[in-house]
N, C-alpha and C positions, 0 to 999 in steps of 0.2 A: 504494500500500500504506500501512493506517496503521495505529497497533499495536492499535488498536481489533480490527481484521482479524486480526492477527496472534492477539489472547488469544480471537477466536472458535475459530482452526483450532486453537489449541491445546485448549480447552475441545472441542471436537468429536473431537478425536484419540484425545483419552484417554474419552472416552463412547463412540463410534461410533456415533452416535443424534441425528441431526437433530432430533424433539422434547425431545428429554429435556434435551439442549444448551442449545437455545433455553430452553426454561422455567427451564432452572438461568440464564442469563443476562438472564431476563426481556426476552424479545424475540420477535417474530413467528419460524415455523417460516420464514417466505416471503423474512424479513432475511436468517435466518441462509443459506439457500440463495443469495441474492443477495449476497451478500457471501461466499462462498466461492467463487461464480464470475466475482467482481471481480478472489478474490485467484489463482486459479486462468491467468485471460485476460491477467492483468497479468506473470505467471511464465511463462506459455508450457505450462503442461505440468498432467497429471492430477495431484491430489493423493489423492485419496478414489476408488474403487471402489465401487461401490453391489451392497447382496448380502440384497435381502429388503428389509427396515425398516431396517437398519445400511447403515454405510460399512463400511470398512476401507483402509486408507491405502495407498497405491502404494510404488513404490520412492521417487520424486520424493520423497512427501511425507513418505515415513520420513526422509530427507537434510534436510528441508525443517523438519519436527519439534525436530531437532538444534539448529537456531538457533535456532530462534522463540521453545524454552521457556525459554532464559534472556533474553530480552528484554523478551518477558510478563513475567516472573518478577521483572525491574528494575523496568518500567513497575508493575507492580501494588506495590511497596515504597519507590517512590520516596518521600518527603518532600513536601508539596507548600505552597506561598511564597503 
């Protein structure tokens, strides 16, 4: 897991939109899918439910959410040397 990973799912959580994700993070639709199923195999467990064009996030990944966004949240305001 790296917090790379981490400000994708968050950035996906709150879109629920695979392209729309990607293009706000300027990255292939194919990344972002490949790296949610890094972060996905690496936890053990679903995060995202697929429903049409959208996701929508599981229980997992609602618990999962919880953490992530204040870590994003650090990592994007950090300072950097």
């Amino acid at each position: 897991m790296n917090l790379q990973h981490l400000r994708y799912f968050v950035e996906l959580a709150q879109t629920q939109h695979y392209t729309r994700t990607a293009e706000h993070l300027c990255i292939t639709q194919p990344s972002l899918s490949h790296a949610m199923a890094q972060l996905e195999d690496e936890l053990g467990v679903p995060l995202f439910e697929k429903n049409g064009r959208g996701v929508t996030l599981t229980a997992f990944g609602k618990q999962f959410l919880l953490c992530a966004q204040p870590v994003s949240y650090t990592h994007l305001t950090l300072p950097t040397t």
